[in-house]
N, C-alpha and C positions, 0 to 999 in steps of 0.2 A: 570494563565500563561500556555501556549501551550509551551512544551520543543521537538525540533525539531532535529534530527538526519539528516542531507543533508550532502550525499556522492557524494564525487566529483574525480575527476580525470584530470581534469583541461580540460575535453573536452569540445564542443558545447555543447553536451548531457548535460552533470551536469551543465554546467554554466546557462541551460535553467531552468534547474529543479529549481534551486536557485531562479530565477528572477519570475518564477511561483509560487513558493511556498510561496516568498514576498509579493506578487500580492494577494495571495489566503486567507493568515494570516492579510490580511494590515489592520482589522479592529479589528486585536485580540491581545493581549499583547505576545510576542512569545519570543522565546531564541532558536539562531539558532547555533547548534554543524555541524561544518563542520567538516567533515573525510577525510581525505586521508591513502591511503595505499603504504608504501614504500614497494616497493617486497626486499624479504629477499635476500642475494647474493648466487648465484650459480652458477660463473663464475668458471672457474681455477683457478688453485693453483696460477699460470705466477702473478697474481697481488696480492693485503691487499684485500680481500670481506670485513673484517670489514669498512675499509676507503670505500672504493667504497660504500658499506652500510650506513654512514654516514653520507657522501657526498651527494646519492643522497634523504638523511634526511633534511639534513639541505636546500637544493634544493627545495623542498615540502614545506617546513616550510616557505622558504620565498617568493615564491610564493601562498602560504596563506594568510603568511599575508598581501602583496599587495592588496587581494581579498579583506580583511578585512578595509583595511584602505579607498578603496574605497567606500564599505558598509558604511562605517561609517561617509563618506563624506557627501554619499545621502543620509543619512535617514533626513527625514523631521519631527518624531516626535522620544521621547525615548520608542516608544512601544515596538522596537524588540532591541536587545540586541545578537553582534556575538564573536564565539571562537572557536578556531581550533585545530585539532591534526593531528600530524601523527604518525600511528603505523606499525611495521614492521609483515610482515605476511602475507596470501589470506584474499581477502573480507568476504568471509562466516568466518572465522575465529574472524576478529577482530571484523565485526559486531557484531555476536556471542556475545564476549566479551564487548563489549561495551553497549549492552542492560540490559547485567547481573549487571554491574557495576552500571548503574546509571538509571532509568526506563525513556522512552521518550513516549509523546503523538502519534509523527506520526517519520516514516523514508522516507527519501524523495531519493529519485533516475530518474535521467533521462533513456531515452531508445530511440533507435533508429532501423529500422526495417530490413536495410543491411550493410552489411561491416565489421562487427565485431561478435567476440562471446564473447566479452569479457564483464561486468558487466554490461555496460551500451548500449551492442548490446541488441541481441533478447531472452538472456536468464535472464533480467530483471525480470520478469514476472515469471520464474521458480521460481527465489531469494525468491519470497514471498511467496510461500508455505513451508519456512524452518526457517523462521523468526519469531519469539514470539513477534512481535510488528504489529499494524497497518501502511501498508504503502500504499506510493503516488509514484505511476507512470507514470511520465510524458512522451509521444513522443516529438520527439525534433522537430516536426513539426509544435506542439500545439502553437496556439497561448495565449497569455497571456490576460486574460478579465474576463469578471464577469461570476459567476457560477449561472443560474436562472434554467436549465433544468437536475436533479436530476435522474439516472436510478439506483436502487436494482434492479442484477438480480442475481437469487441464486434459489436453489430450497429450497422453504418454506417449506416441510415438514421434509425437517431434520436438519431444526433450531429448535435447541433444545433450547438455551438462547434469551430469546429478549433482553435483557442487550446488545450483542453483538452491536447492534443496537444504540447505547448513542451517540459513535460521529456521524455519519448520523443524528438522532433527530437532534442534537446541530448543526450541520453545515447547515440544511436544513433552523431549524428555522432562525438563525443569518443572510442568505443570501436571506433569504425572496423566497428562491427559492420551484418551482416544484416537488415535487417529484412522481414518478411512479415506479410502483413492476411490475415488468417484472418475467412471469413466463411461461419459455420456457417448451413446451410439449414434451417431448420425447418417443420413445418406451418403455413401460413398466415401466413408470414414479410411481412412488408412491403418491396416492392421499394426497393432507393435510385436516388434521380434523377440524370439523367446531369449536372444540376448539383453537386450535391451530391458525387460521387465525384470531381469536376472539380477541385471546391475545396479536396477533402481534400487531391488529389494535388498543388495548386498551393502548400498550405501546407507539406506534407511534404520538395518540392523544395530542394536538389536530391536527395535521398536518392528511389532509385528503388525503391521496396518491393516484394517478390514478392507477386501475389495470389494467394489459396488458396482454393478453396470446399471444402464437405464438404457433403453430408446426414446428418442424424439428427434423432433423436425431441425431443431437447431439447438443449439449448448444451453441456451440461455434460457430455454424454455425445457428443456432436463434438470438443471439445477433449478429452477424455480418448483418446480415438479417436488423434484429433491426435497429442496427444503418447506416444502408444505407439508411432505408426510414425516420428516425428520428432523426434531431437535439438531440443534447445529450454534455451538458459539462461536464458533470464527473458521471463515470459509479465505480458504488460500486459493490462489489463481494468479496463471504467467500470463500478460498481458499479451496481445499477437499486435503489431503495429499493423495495422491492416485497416484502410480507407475507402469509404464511398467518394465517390467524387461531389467536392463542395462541404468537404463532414470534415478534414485534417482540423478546424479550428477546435484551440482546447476547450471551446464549451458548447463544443457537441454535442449531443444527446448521447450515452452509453447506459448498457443495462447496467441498472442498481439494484445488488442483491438489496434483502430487506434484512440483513445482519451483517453485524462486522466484516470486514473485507481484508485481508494481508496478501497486494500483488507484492509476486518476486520481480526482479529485474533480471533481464535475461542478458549476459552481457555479449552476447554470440559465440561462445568459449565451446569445443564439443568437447566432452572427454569419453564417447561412448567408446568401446571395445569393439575391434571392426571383424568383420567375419573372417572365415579364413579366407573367402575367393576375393575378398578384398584384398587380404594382404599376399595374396601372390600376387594380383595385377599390380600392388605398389612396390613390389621387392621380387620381380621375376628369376625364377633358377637359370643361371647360366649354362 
């Protein structure tokens, strides 16, 4: 069973991500945690912030469960199974908390591209490089349909784990879908070893991936490239925790593909195979 974390805010944006994430799971047995987050009070003194805090608790709670009772209307089989909370706090907070507490397969979040900076505007996309979970980033634009055209774009040579790689395998094979390794060429890019691309391919198997290279100036502007000349229903990417100075806050500005997103989480684990001149220097002949 796939245990699912969908954050919501009762906008367009989340209520899309939900109906996609359905749509995306409907052939896998899943347990969906809806979240909401009540913001903590920091009005004046003039009123109770606890009651106001409450209030607009108990306000959350029941417009969940609504959500839920509909959910549970439509479902046509017992594959998925829903339950909801609301907790008092920011999102990077409670998410936080909430990963710690119970371990989930995927976090689901909607995103949208103007109007907002708030979790489910354009700093979606920042969220997931401060998350210790794999997540799904849905546009609220995305239409909802089957997943056949698969993009890994990442730079291969400093995938250090193919482990990281299990859900892609597992989602790739089950949807009978496509997959391609997109590998954006940049300045001063670092070459990958013909181990290294050896063992990716060894773990991938037997799924036989199309390679794809590109030039351009920066990633972000190769896959944007990418996906203007290529269909693509859901594009996979490892987050690199890597900061401007003044930009660590989660609602940074980060690029936002304009299709579905699935970052891995990198947990820092290497499993690569190490060359030979490596392992004499680590196991010297006597």
């Amino acid at each position: 069973m796939k245990k699912l974390l969908v954050l919501t805010d009762f906008s367009e944006a989340s209520r899309h991500a939900l109906d996609y994430a359905r749509s995306f799971f409907s052939d896998t047995v899943a347990d969906f945690h809806l979240l909401c987050v009540s913001p903590e009070a920091t009005s004046p003194a003039a009123y109770n912030p606890i009651y106001c805090h409450e209030a607009s608790r108990t306000a959350y709670a029941d417009q969940l469960n609504d959500i839920l009772t509909q959910l549970r209307m439509q479902a046509t089989t017992d594959w998925h199974t829903y339950r909801s909370s609301v907790c008092p706090g920011t999102w990077p907070d409670v998410i936080g908390k909430s990963l710690e507490m119970e371990p989930y397969d995927f976090v689901v979040m909607g995103s949208q591209q103007e109007g907002t900076i708030t979790l489910f505007g354009h700093c979606a996309i920042a969220l997931t490089r401060q998350l210790k979970a794999n997540v799904i980033v849905v546009p609220a634009n995305t239409p909802v349909g089957e997943i056949r055209r698969v993009v890994l774009a990442t730079d291969f040579a400093r995938l250090k784990n193919a482990k990281l790689l299990s859900p892609l395998k597992e989602l790739v094979t089950l949807k009978g879908a496509d997959l391609t390794l997109l590998s954006i060429d940049v300045p001063n890019k670092k070459a990958i070893r013909a181990e290294q691309e050896l063992h990716i391919r060894k773990f991938l198997a037997p799924i036989e991936p199309i390679i794809s290279h590109l030039r351009a100036t920066t990633a972000s502007e190769g896959i944007e490239t990418y996906l203007t000349r290529n269909q693509v229903d859901l594009l996979v990417m490892i987050p690199v925790e890597k900061y401007d100075t003044g930009t660590r806050s989660w609602e940074s500005r980060a690029y936002t593909p304009s299709v579905p997103v699935l970052t891995l989480y990198d947990n820092g684990h290497n499993d690569q195979p190490h060359r030979h001149s490596e392992l004499s220097a680590a196991y010297p002949v006597h």
